[in-house]
VEXDREN-2710 file (C-alpha; in Angstrom, 1 decimal):
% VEXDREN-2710
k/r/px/py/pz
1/UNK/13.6/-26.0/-15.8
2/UNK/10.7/-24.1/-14.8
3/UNK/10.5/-20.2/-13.4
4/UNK/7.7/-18.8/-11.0
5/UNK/8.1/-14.9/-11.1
6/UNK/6.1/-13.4/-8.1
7/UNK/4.6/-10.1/-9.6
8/UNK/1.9/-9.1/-6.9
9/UNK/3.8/-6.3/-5.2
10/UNK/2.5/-2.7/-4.8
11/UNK/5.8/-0.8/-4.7
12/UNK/4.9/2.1/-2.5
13/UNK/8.2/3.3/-2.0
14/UNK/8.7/4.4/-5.9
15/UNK/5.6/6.6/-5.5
16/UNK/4.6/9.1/-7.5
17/UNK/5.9/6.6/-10.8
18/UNK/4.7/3.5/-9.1
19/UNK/1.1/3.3/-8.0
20/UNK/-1.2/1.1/-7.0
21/UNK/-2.9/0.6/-10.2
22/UNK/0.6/0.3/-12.2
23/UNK/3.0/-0.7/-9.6
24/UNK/7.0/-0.6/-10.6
25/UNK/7.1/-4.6/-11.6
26/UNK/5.0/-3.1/-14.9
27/UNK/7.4/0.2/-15.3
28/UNK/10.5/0.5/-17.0
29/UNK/12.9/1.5/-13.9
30/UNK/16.3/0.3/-15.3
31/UNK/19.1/1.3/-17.3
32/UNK/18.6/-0.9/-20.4
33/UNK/15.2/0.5/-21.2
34/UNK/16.7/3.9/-22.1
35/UNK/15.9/3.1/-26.0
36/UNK/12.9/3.4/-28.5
37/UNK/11.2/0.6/-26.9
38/UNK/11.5/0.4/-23.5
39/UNK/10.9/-3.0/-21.7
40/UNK/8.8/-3.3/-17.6
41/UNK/10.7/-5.1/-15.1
42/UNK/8.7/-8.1/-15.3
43/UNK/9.2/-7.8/-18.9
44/UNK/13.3/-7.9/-18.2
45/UNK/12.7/-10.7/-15.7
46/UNK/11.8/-12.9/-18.3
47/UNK/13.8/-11.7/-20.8
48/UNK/17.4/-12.4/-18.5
49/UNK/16.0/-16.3/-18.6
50/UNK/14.6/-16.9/-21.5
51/UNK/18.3/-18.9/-23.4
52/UNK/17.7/-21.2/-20.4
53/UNK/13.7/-21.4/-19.6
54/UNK/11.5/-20.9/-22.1
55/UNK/8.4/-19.0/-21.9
56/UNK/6.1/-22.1/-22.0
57/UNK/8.3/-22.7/-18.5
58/UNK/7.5/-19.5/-17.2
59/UNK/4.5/-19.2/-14.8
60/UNK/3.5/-15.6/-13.4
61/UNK/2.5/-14.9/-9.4
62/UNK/0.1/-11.8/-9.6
63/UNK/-3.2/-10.6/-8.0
64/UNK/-6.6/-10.2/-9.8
65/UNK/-6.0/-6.5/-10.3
66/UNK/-2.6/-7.2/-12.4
67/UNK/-3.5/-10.6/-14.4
68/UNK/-4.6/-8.5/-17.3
69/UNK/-1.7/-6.4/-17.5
70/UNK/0.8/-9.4/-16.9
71/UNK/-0.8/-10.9/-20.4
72/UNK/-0.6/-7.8/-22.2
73/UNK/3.1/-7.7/-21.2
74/UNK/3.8/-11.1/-21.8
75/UNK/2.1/-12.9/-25.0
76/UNK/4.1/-15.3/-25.1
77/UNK/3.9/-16.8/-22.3
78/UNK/0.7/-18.8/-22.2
79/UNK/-2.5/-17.8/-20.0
80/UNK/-2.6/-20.6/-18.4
81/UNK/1.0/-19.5/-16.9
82/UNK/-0.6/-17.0/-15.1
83/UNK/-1.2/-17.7/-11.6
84/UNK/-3.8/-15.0/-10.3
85/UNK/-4.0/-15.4/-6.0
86/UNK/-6.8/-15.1/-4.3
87/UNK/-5.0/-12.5/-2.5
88/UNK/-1.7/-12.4/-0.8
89/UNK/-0.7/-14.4/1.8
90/UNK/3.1/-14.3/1.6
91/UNK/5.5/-15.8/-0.5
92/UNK/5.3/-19.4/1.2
93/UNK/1.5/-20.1/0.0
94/UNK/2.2/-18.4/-3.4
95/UNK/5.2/-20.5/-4.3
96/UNK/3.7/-23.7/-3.0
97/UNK/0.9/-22.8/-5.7
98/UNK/3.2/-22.3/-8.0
99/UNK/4.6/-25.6/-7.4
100/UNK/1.8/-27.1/-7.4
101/UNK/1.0/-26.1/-11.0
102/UNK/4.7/-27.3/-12.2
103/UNK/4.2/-30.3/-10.7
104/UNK/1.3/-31.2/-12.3
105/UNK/3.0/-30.7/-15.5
106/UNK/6.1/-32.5/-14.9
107/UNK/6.7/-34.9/-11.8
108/UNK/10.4/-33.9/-11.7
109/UNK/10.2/-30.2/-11.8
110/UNK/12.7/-28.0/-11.1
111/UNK/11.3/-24.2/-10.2
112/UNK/13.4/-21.0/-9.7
113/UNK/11.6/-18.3/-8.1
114/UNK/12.5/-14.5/-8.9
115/UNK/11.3/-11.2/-8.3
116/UNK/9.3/-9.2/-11.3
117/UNK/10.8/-5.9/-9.2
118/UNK/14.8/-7.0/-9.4
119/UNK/17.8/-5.1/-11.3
120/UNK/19.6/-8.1/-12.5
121/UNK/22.7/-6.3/-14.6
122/UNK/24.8/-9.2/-15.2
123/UNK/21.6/-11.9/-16.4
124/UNK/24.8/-14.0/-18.2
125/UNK/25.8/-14.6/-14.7
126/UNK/22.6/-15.5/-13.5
127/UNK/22.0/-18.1/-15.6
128/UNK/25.0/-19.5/-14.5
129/UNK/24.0/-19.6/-11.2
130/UNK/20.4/-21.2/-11.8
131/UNK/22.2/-23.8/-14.2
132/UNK/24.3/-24.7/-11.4
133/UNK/21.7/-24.5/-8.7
134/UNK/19.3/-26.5/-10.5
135/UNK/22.1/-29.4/-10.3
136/UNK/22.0/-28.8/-6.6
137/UNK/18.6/-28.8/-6.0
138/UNK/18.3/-32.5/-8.4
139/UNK/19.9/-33.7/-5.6
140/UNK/18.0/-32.3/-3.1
141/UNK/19.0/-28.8/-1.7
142/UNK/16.6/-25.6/-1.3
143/UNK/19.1/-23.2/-3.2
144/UNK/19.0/-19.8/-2.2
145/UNK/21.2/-17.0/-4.2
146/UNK/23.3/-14.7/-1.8
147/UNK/24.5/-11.8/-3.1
148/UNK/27.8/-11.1/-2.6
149/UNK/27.4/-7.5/-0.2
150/UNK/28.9/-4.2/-1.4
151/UNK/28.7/-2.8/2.0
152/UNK/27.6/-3.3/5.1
153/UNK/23.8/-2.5/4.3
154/UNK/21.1/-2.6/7.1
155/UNK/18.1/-3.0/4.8
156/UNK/19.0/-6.6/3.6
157/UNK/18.8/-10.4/5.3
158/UNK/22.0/-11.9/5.2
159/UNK/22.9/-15.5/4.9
160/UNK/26.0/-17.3/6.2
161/UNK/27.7/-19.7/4.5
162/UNK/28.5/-22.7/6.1
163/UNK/30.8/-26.3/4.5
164/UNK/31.2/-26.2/0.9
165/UNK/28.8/-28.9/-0.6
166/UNK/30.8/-29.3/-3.8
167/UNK/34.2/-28.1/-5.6
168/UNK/33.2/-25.9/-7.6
169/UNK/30.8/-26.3/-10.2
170/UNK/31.5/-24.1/-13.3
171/UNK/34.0/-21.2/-13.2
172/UNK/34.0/-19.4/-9.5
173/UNK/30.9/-21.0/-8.0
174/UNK/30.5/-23.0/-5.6
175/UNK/27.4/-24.4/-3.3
176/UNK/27.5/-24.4/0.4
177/UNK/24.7/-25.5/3.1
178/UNK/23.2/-22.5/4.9
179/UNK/24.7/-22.2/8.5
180/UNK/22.2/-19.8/9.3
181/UNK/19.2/-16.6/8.0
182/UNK/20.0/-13.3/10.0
183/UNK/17.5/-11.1/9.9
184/UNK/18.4/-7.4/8.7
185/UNK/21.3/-6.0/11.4
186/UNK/22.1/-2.7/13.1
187/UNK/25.0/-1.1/11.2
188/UNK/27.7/-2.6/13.7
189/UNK/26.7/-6.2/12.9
190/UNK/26.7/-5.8/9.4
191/UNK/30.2/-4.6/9.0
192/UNK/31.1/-7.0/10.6
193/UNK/29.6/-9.7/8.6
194/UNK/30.6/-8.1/5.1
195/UNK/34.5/-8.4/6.8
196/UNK/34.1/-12.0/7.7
197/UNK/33.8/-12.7/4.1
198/UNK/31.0/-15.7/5.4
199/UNK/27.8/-13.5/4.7
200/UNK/25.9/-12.2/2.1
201/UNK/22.5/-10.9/1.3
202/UNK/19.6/-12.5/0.9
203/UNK/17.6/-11.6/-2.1
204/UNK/15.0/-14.0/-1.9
205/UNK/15.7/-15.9/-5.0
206/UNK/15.6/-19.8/-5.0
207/UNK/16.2/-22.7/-7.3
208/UNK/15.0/-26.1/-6.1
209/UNK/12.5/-29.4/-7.2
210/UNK/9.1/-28.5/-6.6
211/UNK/8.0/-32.2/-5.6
212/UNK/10.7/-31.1/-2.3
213/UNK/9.6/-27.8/-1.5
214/UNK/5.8/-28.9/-1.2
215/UNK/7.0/-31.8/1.4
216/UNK/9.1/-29.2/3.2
217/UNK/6.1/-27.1/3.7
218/UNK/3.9/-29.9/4.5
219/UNK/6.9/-30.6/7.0
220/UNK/7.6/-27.7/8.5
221/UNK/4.5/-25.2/8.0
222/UNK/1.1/-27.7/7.9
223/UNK/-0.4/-23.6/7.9
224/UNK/0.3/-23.6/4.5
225/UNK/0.8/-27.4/3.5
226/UNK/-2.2/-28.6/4.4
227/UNK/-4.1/-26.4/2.4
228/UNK/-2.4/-27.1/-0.4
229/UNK/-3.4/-30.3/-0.3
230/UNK/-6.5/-30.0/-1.4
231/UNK/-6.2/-27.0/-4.1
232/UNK/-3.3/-29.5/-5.8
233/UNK/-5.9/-32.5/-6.1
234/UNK/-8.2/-29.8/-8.0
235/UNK/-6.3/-27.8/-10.1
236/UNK/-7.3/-28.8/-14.1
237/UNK/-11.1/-30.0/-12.6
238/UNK/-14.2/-28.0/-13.0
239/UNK/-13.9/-27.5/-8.8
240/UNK/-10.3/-25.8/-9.1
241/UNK/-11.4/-22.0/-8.9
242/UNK/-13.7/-23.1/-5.9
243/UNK/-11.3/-25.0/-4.1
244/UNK/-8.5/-22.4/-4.3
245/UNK/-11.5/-20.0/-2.7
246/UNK/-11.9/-22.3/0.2
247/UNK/-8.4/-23.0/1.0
248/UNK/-6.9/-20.2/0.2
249/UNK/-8.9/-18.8/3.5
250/UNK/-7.1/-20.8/5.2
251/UNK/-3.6/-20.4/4.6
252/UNK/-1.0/-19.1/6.5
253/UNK/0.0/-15.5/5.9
254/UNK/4.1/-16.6/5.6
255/UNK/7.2/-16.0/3.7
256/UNK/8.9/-18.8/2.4
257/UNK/12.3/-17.9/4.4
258/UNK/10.6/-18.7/8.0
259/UNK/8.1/-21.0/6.6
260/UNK/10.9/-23.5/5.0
261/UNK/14.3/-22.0/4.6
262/UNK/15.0/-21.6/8.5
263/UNK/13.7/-24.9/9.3
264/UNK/15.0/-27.2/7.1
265/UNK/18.0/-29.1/7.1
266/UNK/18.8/-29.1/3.5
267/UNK/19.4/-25.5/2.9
268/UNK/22.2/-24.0/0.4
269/UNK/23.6/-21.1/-0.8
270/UNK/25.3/-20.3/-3.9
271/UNK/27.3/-17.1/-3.6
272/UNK/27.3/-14.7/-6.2
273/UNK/28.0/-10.9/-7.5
274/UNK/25.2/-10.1/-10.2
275/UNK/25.3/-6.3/-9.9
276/UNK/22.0/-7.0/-8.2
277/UNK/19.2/-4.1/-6.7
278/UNK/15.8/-4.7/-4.9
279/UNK/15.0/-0.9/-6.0
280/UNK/13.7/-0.8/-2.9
281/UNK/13.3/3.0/-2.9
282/UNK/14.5/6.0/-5.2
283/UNK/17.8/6.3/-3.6
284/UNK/18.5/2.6/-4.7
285/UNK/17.5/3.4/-8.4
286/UNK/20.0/6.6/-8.1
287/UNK/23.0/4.4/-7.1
288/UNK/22.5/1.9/-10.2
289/UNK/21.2/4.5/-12.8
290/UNK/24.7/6.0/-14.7
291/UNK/25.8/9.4/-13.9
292/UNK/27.1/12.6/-15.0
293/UNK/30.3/14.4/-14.4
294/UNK/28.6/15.6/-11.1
295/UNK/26.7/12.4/-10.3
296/UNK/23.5/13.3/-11.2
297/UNK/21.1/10.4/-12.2
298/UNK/18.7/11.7/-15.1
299/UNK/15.9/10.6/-16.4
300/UNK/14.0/12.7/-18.9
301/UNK/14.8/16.4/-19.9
302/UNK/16.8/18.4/-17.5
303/UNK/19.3/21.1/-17.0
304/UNK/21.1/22.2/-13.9
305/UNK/23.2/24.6/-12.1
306/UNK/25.3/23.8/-9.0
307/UNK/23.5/20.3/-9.0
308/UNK/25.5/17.3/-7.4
309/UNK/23.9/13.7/-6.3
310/UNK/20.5/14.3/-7.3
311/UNK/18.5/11.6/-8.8
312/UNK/16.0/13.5/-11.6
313/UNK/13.4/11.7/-13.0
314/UNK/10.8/13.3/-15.4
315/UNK/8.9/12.3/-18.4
316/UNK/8.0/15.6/-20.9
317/UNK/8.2/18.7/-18.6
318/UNK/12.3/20.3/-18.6
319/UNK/13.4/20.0/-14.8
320/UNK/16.1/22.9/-13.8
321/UNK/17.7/22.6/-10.4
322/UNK/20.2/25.8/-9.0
323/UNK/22.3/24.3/-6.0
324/UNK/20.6/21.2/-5.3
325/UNK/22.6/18.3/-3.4
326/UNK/21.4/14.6/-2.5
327/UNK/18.0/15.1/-3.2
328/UNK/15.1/12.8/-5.4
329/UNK/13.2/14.4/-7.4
330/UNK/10.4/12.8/-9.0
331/UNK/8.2/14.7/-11.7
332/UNK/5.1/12.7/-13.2
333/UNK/2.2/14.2/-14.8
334/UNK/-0.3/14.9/-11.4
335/UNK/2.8/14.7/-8.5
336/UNK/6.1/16.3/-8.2
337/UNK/8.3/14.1/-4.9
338/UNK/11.1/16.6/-3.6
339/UNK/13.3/15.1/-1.0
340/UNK/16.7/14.2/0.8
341/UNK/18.4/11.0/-0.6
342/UNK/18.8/10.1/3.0
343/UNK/14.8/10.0/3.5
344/UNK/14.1/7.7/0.8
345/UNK/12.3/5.7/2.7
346/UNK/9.5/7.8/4.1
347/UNK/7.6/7.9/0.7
348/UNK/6.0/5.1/1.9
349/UNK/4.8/7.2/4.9
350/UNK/3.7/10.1/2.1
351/UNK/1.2/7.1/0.7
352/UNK/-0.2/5.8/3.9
353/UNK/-1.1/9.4/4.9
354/UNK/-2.3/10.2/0.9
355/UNK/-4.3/6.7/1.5
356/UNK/-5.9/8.2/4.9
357/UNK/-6.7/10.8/3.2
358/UNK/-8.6/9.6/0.8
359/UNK/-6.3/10.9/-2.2
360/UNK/-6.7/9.3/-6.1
361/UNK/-3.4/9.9/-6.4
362/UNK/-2.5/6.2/-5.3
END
């Protein structure tokens, strides 16, 4: 089994910690890096699959700016692993590269795709799961991974389940076909899914041959099949770097989910609770961060007074808070972030305007 872990992201919403130059994929976020040696989330990717793929199986999805600091993270897994795009196009054209790579290796290829940028608490029960789904995708299926929801959140896809494929496989899981992809829902909606019991998020993960998801793509997005034609006939010649060039112009900006998994007919799902997070903003990193007595999440040195559901993240500088409630704080050596839990999201609005402004702090 082989792993392609997509690593190109810029993570704006984790700003001041993340930035452009060291985005959060290359930061230690989670709560198992809290000892001498802290470990990157890309570095925690790989280490939640390395007892099933080794890091010779492990190939790396990253732009030009990152490919140096992906091998300096990751020496053992060979540079040749390292898949440096052109630059991005979506996750359709990057995984059909990675495929392509895999294939060339080994005709029979199986490929799980993950994200560098994931919380994956329970990796033991993720391994199940891409164990079981490469056994589903040898005969055929695209896998996806839903997550099973914890509420009815409005930031996620959601996937419904539809016949069961198979008893099930090992322990509680089971494989069903996809009935359909629903795009993220207003509040209403998703209550209602989370009660039906049928729907659960979609955290673009996937487990599947990659011999079949390059003729899906050819099949259902020539925009990015065709394209990949040519780069596949050149990678390991002298002509591979200028092919990729010429192509890659080409290629269909696309994710994978409307490029192949809405379209094809041999889409599954295997349901599963991995005490998963996206970390999609600070508020997210609060909720799976432990606590204190008053729910505080705390990074680094502080001390407060009155202080309840505050995330607090420093480095060397004490942080003191009197009377502060559901607010992020974020203290780094050139920006302090102050602001309501509820407004996590509009960091990324504090970059773009930082960015118009011309500001190094990016």
């Amino acid at each position: 089994m082989y792993a392609l872990i997509l690593a190109g992201g810029s993570g704006t919403r984790l700003w001041p910690y993340s930035r452009s130059s060291k985005p959060k994929q290359f930061l230690a976020l989670s709560p198992s890096t809290a000892g001498a040696e802290p470990r990157s989330m890309l570095q925690e990717t790989v280490d939640r699959i390395l007892p099933l793929i080794p890091p010779s199986n492990v190939f790396i999805a990253t732009g030009s700016l990152y490919a140096q600091m992906t091998a300096e993270q990751l020496p053992d897994v060979p540079a040749e692993n390292i898949i440096v795009e052109p630059s991005g196009k979506g996750t359709a054209p990057c995984i059909g590269l990675g495929a392509l790579h895999m294939l060339r290796r080994d005709p029979n290829a199986v490929m799980a795709v993950l994200s560098s940028d994931h919380i994956i608490l329970r990796a033991d029960r993720l391994r199940e799961v891409l164990s079981i789904g490469a056994r589903a995708a040898d005969q055929g299926s695209l896998v996806t991974i839903g997550i099973q929801p914890a509420g009815p959140a409005t930031g996620y896809g959601y996937i419904e389940k539809g016949e069961q494929l198979q008893a099930a496989w090992r322990g509680d899981y089971q494989v069903f076909k996809v009935r359909q992809f629903v795009e993220k829902p207003d509040e209403e909606r998703a209550r209602a899914y989370v009660d039906s019991g049928d729907y659960y998020w979609n955290a673009g993960m996937f487990i599947w041959r990659a011999a079949v998801v390059l003729n899906e793509l050819e099949a259902h997005c020539p925009g990015v099949g065709t394209p990949l034609k040519p780069i596949g006939a050149a990678i390991g010649t002298p002509s591979e770097e200028s092919a990729l060039l010429r192509n890659w112009a080409d290629m269909e900006n696309i994710a994978i989910d409307v490029a192949v998994m809405e379209r094809t007919a041999h889409a599954a799902v295997i349901p599963a609770d991995l005490e998963w997070s996206d970390v999609g903003d600070w508020s997210a990193l609060a909720d799976i961060l432990p606590h204190d007595a008053d729910g505080n999440a705390v990074v680094g040195k502080f001390v407060g007074l009155d202080t309840h559901n505050t995330l607090v993240f420093g480095g060397e500088r004490t942080i003191a808070t009197i009377g502060a409630q559901d607010l992020l704080i974020v203290d780094t050596p050139d920006a302090l972030l102050i602001c309501p839990r509820h407004r996590a999201q509009d960091v990324k609005a504090i970059v773009m305007r930082l960015r118009a402004q011309g500001s190094r702090l990016l």
